[in-house]
N, C-alpha and C positions, 0 to 999 in steps of 0.2 A: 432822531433821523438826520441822515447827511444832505446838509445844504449843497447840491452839485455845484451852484452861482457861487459858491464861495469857498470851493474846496482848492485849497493850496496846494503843493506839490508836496509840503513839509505834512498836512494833515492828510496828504490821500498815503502817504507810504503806512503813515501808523493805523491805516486800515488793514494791513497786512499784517498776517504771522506766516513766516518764512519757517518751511519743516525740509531737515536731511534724517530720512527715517528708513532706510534701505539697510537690509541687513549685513550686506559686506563692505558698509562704510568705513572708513579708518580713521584715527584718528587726526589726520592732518585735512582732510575733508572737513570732519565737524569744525575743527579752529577757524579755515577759512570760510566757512558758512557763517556762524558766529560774528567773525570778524565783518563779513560782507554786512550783514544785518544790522552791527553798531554802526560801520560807515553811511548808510541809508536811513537810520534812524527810522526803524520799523516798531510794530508792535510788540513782536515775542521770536524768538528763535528758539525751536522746538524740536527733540530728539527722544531716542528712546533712553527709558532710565542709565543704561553703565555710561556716557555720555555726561549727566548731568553736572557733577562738578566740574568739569572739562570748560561747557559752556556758563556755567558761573563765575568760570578764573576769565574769558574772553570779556564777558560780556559788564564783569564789575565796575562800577562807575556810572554806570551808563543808565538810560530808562527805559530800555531794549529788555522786555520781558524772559527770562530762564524760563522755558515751558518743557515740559512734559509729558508723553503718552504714556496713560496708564492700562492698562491691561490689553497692551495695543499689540498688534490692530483687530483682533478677533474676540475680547472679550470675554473667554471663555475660561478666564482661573478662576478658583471659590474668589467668595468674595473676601474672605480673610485675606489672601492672598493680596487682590487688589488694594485691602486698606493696609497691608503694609507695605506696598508698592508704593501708596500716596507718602507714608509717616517715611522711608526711605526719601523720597522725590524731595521731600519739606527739608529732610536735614542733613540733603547734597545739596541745598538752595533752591531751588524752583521757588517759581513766583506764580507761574498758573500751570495747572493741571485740567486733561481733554484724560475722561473715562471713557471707554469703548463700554457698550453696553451688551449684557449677554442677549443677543437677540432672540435665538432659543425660547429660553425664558419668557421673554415680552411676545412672542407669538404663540405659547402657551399660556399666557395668561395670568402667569407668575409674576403678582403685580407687589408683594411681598417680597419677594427677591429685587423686583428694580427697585423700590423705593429705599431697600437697606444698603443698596451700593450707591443711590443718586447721594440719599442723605446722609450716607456715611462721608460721600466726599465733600460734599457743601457744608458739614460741621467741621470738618479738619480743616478747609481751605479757609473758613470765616473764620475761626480761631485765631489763623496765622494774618488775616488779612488780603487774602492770596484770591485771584481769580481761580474760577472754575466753569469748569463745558463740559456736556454731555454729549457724544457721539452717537449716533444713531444707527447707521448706513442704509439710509432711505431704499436703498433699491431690491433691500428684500423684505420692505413691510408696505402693507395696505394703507391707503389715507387713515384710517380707524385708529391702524396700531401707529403710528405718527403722531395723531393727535392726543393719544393716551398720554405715550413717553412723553411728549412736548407738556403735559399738562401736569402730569408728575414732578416734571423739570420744572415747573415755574412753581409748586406748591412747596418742593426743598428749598428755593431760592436761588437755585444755579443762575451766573450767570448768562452763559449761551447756551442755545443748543445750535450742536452742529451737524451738519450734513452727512457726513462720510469720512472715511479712512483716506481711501483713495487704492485700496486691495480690493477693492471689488466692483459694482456696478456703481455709475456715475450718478449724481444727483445732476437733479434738472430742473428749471424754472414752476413744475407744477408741487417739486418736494418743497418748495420754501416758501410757497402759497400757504402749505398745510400747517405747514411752522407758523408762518404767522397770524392765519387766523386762530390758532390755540393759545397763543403767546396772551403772559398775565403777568403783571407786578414790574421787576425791571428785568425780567430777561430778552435778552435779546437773540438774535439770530448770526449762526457764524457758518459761511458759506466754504465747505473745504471737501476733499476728495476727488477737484475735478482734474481735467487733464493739464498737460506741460504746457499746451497750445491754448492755453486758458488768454486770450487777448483782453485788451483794454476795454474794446469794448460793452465785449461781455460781463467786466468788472463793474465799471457803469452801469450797464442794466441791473445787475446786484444792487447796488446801491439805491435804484431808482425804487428797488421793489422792498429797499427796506433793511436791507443786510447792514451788519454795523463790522463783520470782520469778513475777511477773506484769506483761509489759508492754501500756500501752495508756494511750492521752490521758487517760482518764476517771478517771485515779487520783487525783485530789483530789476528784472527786465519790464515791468509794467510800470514801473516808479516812472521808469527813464522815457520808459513809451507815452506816459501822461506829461511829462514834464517836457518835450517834444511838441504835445500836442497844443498847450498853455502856450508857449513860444509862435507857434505857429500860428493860432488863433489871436495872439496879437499882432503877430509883424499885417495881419489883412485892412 
């Protein structure tokens, strides 16, 4: 868990993974996303796969994670498809990959289906050494089906689970309750899908309640907002 008393301005950015995932993005966008993300010295810079070598030529050298969306944002290709979505993702570079989960599925009960796509990605991603997250989109399942997948998620080994896409309904302070009380072994919780106007604040409260990432575009204006805030809090 994050020590708030002693988070740096250098350790709160790499709380962040920064995502340009809009579908009429260009390619001089992703460069300088990529590029904005090495300058800040963030977690991961994350797009959708035809993107991915793009941001592996930016981001080489660096310890600025190539991330990923796999069968994003709606989750709904077979899952062959998804696992050669990943074995593509791994050999344009990626360093971690975020599976959108067929929701369908998990509120049918097709618990067979999710376990072949969580463990399908958590043995390809271990293989290579590579982080891995499971996407959920909390705001069309019950605490029940939350705590299934969360518990699925920690029995593969994934490392996070995540909140949301950010295409559909927002997750909220009581979705990451549910995550955490199901959470087992070393996964952790990764807070993403909310809005642009996501403030500092609110980033802190994340943290307070246990979050270990945070994705969302505005992570360079939150870097700057907390580093702002550090300054301030000492010139008193």
């Amino acid at each position: 868990m994050i020590n708030l008393n002693e988070l740096t301005v250098e350790r709160f950015a790499k709380v962040f993974d920064m995502a340009i995932l809009a579908p009429n993005t260009q390619e001089a966008a992703i460069r300088a996303g990529a590029r904005q993300a090495r300058e800040y010295n963030l977690a991961a810079f994350y797009t959708t796969p035809c993107w991915t070598k793009v941001v592996a030529e930016e981001l080489a050298g660096s310890d600025v994670l190539v991330g990923v969306g796999i069968g994003f944002p709606y989750g709904t290709p077979t899952t062959a498809i998804k696992m050669a979505e990943i074995d593509d993702a791994i050999a344009n570079g990626a360093q971690t990959l975020d599976i959108m989960i067929n929701v369908g599925a998990l509120k049918d009960g097709n618990l067979d289906l999710m376990r072949a796509e969580i463990g399908g990605l958590a043995e390809k991603a271990k293989a290579k050494g590579l982080l891995c997250k499971v996407i959920l989109e909390v705001a069309f399942l019950t605490d029940e089906e939350i705590a299934t997948a969360t518990k699925i998620c920690c029995e593969c080994g994934i490392d996070y689970v995540k909140t949301a896409t950010g295409s559909q309904g927002l997750p909220d302070a009581h979705h990451v309750e549910v995550i955490r009380a199901n959470l087992s072994g070393h996964t952790k919780i990764k807070v993403s899908g909310v809005p642009r106007t996501f403030v500092l604040a609110a980033c802190l409260h994340m943290l307070e309640m246990g979050v270990e990432l945070i994705g969302t575009r505005s992570a360079c204006k939150i870097v700057d907002m907390y580093k702002a805030y550090l300054e301030e809090k000492a010139a008193k």
